[in-house]
DRENROTOR-536835 format. One record per residue (C-alpha): residue number from 0; x negated, y, z. Coordinates in steps of 0.02 Angstrom, whole numbers, always signed. Example, Ala and Ser with C-alpha at 12.3 -4.5 7.8 and 13.67 -1.06 7.14 Angstrom:
<recs>
 resi      X      Y      Z
    0   -615   -225   +390
    1   -684    -53   +357
</recs>
This chain:
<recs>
 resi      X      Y      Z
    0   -356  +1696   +101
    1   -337  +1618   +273
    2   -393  +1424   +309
    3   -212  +1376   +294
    4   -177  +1450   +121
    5   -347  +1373    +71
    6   -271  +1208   +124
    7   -121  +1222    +35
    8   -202  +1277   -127
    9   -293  +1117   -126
   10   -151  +1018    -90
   11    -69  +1105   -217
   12   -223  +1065   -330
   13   -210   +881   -283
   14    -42   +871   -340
   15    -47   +945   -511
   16   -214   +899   -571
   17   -242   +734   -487
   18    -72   +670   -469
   19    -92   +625   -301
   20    +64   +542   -199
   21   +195   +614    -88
   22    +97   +488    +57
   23    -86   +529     +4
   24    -51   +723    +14
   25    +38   +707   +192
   26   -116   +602   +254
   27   -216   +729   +178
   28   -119   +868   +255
   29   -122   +785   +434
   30   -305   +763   +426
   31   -336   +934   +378
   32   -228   +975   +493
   33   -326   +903   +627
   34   -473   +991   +583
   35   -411  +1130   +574
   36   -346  +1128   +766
   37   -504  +1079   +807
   38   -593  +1202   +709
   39   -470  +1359   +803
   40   -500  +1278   +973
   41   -674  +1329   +964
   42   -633  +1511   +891
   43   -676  +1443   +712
   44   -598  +1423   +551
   45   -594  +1267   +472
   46   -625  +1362   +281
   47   -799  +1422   +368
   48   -828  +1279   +484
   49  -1032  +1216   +460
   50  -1100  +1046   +460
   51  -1129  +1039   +635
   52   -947  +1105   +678
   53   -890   +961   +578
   54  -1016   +840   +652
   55   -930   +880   +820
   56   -755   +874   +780
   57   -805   +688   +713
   58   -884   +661   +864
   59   -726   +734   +933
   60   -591   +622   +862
   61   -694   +461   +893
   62   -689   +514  +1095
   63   -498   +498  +1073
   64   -515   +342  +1015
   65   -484   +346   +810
   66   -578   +181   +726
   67   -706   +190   +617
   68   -593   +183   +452
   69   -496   +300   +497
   70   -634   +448   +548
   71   -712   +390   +384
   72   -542   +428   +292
   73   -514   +598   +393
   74   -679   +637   +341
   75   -668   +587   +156
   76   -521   +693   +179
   77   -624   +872   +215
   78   -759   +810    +83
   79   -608   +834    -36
   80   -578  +1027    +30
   81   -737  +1070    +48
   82   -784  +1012   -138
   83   -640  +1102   -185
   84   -677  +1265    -99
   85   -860  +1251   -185
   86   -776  +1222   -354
   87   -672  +1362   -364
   88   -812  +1479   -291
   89   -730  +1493    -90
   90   -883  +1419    -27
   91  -1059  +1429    -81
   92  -1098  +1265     +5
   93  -1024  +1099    +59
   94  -1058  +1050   +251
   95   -987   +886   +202
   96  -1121   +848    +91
   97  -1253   +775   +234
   98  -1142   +707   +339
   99  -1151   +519   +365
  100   -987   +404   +371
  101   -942   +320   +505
  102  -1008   +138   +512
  103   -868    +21   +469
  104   -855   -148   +522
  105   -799   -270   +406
  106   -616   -297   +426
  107   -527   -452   +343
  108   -353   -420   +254
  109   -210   -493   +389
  110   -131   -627   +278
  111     +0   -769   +300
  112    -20   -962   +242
  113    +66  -1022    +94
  114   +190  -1109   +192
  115   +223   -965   +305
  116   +287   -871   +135
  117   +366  -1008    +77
  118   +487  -1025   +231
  119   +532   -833   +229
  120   +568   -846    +42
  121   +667   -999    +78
  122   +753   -910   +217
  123   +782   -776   +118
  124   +894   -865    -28
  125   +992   -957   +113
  126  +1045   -813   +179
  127  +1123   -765    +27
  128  +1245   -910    +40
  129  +1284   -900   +208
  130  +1327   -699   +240
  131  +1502   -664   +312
  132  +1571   -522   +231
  133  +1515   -424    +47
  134  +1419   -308   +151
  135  +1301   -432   +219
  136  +1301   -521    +56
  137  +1247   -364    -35
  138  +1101   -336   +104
  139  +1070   -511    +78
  140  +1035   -521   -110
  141   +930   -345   -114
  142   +822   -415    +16
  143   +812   -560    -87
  144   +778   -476   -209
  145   +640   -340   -137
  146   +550   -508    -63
  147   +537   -609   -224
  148   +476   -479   -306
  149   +356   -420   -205
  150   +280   -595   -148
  151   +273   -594   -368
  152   +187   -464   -412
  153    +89   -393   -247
  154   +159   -188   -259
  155   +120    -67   -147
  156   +277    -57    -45
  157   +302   +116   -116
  158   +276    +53   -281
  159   +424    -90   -229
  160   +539    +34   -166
  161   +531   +165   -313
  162   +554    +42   -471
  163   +672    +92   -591
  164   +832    -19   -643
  165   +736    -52   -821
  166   +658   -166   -746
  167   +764   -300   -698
  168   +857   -263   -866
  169   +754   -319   -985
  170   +703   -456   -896
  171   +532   -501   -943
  172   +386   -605   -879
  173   +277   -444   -839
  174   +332   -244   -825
  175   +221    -87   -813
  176   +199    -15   -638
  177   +143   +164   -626
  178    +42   +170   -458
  179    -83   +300   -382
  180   -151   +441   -485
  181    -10   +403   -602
  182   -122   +262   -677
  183     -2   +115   -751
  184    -39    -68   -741
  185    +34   -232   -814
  186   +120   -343   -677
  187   +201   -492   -678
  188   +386   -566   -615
  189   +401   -773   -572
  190   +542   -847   -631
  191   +623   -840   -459
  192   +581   -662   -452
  193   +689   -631   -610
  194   +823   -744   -549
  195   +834   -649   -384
  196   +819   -484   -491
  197   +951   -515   -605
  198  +1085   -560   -462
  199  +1046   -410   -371
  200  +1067   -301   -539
  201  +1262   -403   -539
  202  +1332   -357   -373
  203  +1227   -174   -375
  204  +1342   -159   -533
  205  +1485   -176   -414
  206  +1429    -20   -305
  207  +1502   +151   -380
  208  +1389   +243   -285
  209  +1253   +163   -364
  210  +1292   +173   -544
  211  +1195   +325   -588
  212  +1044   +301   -516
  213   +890   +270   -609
  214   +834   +184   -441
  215   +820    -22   -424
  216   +850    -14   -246
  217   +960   +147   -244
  218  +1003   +225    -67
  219  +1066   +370    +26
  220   +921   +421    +56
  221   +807   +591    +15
  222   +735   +503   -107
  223   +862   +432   -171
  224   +786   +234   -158
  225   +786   +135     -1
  226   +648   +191   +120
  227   +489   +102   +150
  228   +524    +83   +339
  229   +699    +39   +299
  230   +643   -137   +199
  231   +466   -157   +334
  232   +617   -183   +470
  233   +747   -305   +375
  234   +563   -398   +342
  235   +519   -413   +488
  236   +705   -474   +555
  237   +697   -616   +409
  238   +524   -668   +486
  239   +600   -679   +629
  240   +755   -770   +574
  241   +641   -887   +471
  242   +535   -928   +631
  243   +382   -824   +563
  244   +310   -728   +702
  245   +375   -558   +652
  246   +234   -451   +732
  247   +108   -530   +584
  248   +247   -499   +437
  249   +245   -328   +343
  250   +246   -277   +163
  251    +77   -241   +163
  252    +27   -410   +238
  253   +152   -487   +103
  254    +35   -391    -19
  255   -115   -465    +56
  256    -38   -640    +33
  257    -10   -607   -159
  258   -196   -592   -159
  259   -243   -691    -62
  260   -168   -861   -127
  261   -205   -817   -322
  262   -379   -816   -277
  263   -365   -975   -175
  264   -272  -1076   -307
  265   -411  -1007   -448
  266   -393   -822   -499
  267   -553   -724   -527
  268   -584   -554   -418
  269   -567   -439   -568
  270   -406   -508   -594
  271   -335   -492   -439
  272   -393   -310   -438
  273   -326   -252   -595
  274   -160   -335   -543
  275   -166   -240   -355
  276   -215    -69   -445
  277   -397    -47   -364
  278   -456    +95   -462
  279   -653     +3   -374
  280   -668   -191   -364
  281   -756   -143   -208
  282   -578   -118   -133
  283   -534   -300   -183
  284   -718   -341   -131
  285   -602   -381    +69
  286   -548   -561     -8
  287   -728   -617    -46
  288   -703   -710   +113
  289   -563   -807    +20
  290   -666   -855   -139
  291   -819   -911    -14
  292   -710  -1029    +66
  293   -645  -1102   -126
  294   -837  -1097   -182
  295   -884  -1215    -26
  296   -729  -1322    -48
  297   -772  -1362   -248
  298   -963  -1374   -191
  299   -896  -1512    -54
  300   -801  -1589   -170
  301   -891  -1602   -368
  302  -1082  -1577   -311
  303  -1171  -1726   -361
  304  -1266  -1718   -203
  305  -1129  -1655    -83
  306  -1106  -1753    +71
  307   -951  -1877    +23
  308   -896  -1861   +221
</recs>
């Protein structure tokens, strides 16, 4: 068995027994994939590649210019083969196993203010009014309705995307996501979520095409729901539109936000990570830096000592 069969068998592996994503095994395939090129450059095989080979092509991919996080997540990446290959008896080793991450800085989450949300929400229900034609008003009210709820309930935009219709129909305060590893988690929908929810549901009703689908947000598309890139670009022209500087607006940073303002208006960090679907609170551990800032401002303000000025 060649390195590239080995590859696939673990990909393969990933799939079935650890219900990886569609996303997680193409990162994992690209990274791999890397190696391996790396790996055949120098008359190797990645399969058989040694510590030091795999020191180098580290070494390698930082010279081009790859940050920190992402050499530690292409290396994470071949710590998952290589455990793999010594599980099922390929390998009698793993090379992985004293190599050193990369040193990562401490990155903050990009957010957006309260305000910032609250115009492109705003924004976003005008423009419901105000479309020209049942086209745009259709585009309109999804949008809505893909905004609301995910400024509601913080989904990974592939989690967004791929929700089934039984969710708006029963319409209830919270619904079951199922998110990575197939793990489920309670979320929650706002009132205006619902609302938004609930008209989208009426005119998608209107849409023969879209009458069969077990989809939310059913679309042409492969997979049969509207893309992830699709939605990132109608939010970023609704930033725009709402005088948000569209560069800083993204699902993910919409996600962020979510976070961000439970914990600043008095949500604890376990919470907020059982609601994002961190399988490790030291994934939520990024927003400290927003529960610091609430610690000094209730310090400032109900110490008995604190400075009244």
């Amino acid at each position: 068995m060649n390195s590239g069969s080995r590859v696939e068998a673990f990909l393969e592996m990933m799939s079935a027994e650890r219900g990886a994503s569609e996303n997680t095994l193409a990162a994992y395939r690209r990274d791999l994939e890397d190696a391996s090129g790396y790996m055949a450059r120098k008359g190797a095989g990645l399969a058989t590649a040694t510590s030091s080979d795999l020191r180098a092509w580290i070494d390698e991919i930082a010279a081009r210019g790859f940050a920190s996080s992402s050499q530690a997540r292409m290396l994470s990446a071949a710590r998952q083969f290589f455990k793999f290959l010594y599980a099922e008896g390929l390998r009698s080793d793993d090379p992985t196993a004293v190599i050193d991450p990369p040193r990562k800085g401490r990155s903050l989450p990009r957010t957006m203010q309260e305000d910032a949300v609250a115009k492109l929400l705003q924004r976003a229900e005008v423009e419901t009014k105000d479309a020209p034609d049942d086209a745009a008003v259709l585009a309109a009210i999804r949008l809505q309705a893909l905004v609301e709820t995910l400024y509601a309930t913080g989904l990974r935009v592939s989690e967004l995307v791929a929700l089934p219709v039984s969710v708006a129909l029963r319409d209830e305060r919270f619904f079951v996501v199922r998110g990575k590893g197939s793990k489920d988690r309670m979320v929650p929908l706002s009132t205006k979520a619902r609302s938004a929810l609930k008209a989208w549901l009426a005119v998608r009703k209107g849409v023969p095409r879209f009458g069969e689908s077990p989809y939310l947000f059913p679309s042409s598309s492969e997979a049969g729901h509207v893309p992830r890139q699709v939605f990132a670009r109608e939010l970023k022209g609704l930033a725009a539109r709402a005088g948000v500087p569209a560069a800083k607006v993204s699902p993910h940073v919409l996600r962020h936000a979510f976070a961000s303002h439970l914990l600043q208006n008095g949500a604890d960090l376990r919470t907020v990570q059982q609601l994002l679907g961190h399988a490790d609170i030291s994934t939520t551990q990024i927003y400290t830096h927003v529960l610091e800032n609430r610690l000094v401002e209730l310090v400032s303000k109900h110490h008995p000592l604190a400075d009244p000025h």
